[in-house]
C-alpha positions, 0 to 999 in steps of 0.5 A: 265589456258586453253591454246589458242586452247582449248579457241579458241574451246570454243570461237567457240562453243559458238558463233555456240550456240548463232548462232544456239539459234537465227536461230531456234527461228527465224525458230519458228517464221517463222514457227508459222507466215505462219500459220495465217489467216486472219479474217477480210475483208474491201473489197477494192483493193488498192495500199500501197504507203509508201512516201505519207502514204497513201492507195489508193484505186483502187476498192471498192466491192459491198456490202461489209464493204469499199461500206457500210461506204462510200468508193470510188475509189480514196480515200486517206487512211491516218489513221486506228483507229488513227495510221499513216500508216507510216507502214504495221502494221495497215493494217495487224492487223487492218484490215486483223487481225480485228475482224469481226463485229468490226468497224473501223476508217479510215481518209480519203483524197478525191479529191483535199480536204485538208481536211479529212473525217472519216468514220466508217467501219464494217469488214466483215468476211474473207472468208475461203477457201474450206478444200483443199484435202488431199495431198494439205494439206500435202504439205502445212504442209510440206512447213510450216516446211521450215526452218527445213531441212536448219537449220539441215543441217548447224548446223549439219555440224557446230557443226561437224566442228566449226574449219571449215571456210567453215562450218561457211560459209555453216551455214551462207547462210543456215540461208540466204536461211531460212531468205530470206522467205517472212514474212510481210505479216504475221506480225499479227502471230508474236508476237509482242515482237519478232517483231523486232528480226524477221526482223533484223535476215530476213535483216541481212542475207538476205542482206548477202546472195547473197554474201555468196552464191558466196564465199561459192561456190568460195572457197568451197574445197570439192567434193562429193568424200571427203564429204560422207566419212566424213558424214560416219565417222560423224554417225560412229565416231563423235569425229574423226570428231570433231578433 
């Protein structure tokens, strides 16, 4: 029978892997999703207004998908392609992630009508930006590995320490800082399976943050003198550091 210290060690370790498992799929996620595009273009400015499901549309570009179907500034967007906007979902996959040349159902409110119009619209192609230069381009890529440096740290640190509280908390506001990154606006580049394990992970520790961030800096008990020899002994001895 193993005795209560070496359960409890395994008890640890394995929530460190579960913990670890979920925040480095959610780092693949995040890091593939920032790397979208977005293909299709209606040309309308327009303010989302979840309470009413509704887009209102502040201005319509000239000539572009919105003005050649129709579309006026003023107008109450209800529905895209028959899907309430009771979300962002149609938005993003419908219209920013549409297929250029393809059309477009949008029901529309106009006025004071109660009644609803549909129109067709034909998405132009979303306008790429110049190939930005070298050095951009580095930075970018550099900023699209943003979660790994966290996450290496705070299971680094974890699996060094997993009978540590303070590890636990060190891990824990990492994966806040790596959730707190914005990712909405990427939904299209997210597969839609994991669509819901993303945001639970994002709300979870992004709720949690803030108050992990204070305690971790409340009760942390190391000073720069006592950390860099256990980062020592961590490269030289790991098993001393273990125990």
């Amino acid at each position: 029978m193993l005795q209560p210290s070496r359960r409890r060690h395994g008890l640890l370790f394995a929530l460190a892997i579960l913990l670890a498992a979920a925040s480095c799929l959610y780092g693949v996620i995040w890091m593939v999703a920032v790397r979208w595009d977005p293909t299709g273009l209606l040309g309308i400015d327009f303010d989302y207004v979840l309470e009413e499901r509704c887009l209102i549309v502040e201005d319509v570009a000239e000539g572009s998908a919105a003005d050649r179907a129709g579309i006026r500034a003023g107008d109450r967007i209800i529905a895209i392609n028959g899907r309430s906007l009771a979300s962002y979902d149609p938005i993003l996959e419908d219209l920013s992630g549409g297929t250029p040349g393809s059309e477009v159902r949008l029901d529309l409110l106009r006025g004071d009508s109660p009644e609803a119009l549909t129109l067709l619209a034909q998405l132009d192609p979303y306008p790429h930006r110049e190939r930005p230069a070298p050095p951009r381009r580095v930075a970018d890529e550099l900023m699209g590995l943003f979660p790994l440096p966290f996450l290496l740290v705070g299971f680094t640190v974890l699996f060094l320490r997993v009978h540590d509280p303070h590890a636990w908390l060190l891990a824990i506001m990492l994966c806040g800082v790596v959730g707190g990154a914005p990712l909405l606006e990427n939904l299209p580049g997210i597969p839609e399976d994991l669509r819901g394990f993303a945001f639970a992970y994002q709300i979870l520790f992004t709720m949690t943050n803030g108050g992990m961030f204070y305690f971790f800096f409340t009760v942390f008990p190391y000073t720069a003198a006592t950390i860099v020899p256990i980062w020592r002994a961590a490269v030289t001895d790991p098993d001393a550091v273990m125990r």
